[in-house]
C-alpha positions as CSV (number, residue, x, y, z in Angstrom):
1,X,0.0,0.0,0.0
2,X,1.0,3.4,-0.7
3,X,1.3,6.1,1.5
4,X,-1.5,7.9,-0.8
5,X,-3.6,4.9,-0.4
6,X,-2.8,4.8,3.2
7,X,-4.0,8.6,4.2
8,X,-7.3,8.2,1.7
9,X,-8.0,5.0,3.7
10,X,-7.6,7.0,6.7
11,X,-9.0,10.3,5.7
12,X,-11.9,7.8,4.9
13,X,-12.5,6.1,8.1
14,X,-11.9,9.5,10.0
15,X,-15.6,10.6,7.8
16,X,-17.0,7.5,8.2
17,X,-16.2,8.0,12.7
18,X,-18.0,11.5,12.4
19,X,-20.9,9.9,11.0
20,X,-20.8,7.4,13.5
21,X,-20.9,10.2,16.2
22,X,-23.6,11.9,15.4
23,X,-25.7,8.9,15.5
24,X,-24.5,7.9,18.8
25,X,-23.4,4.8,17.1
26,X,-20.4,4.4,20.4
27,X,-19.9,0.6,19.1
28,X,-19.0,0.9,15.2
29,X,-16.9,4.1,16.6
30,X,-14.8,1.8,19.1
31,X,-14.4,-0.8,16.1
32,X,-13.0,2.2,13.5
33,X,-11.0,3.5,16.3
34,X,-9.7,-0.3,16.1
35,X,-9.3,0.4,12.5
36,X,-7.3,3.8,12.5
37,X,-5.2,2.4,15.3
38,X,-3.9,-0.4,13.0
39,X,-3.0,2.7,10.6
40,X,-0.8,4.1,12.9
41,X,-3.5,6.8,13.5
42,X,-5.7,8.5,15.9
43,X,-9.0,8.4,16.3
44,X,-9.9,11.9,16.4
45,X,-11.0,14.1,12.6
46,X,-9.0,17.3,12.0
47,X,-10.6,20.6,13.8
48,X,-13.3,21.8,11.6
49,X,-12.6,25.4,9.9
50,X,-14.8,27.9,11.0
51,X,-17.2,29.2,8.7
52,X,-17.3,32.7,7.4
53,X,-20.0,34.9,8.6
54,X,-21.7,37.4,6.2
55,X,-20.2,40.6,5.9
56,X,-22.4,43.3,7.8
57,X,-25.0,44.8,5.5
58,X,-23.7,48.4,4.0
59,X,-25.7,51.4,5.5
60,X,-27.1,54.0,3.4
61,X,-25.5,57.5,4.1
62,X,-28.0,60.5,4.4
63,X,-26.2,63.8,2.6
64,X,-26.9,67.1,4.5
């Protein structure tokens, strides 16, 4: 196995966890845990990036 097949595999498994966690699924994420750990990996995704808000909506200037 490449080491580009290797980190899709585990880029993979890391999505398929988070889905796992937001069902609540605890036993399919201890057996991916299992999974990663065989990788040589952790079992914990990358920090999310934060999203952008919207900028602040332009105000109309009144001229005097």
């Amino acid at each position: 196995m490449t080491n580009e097949q290797r980190q899709a595999r585990i880029t993979a498994l890391l999505r398929e966890r988070v889905g796992y966690e937001a069902r609540g699924d605890k036993d399919r994420v201890k057996a991916v845990d299992a999974e990663l750990a065989a990788y040589g990996a952790e079992g914990k995704a990358p920090a999310q990036r934060a999203t952008k808000r919207p900028a602040p909506a332009a105000r109309k200037i009144e001229k005097r």
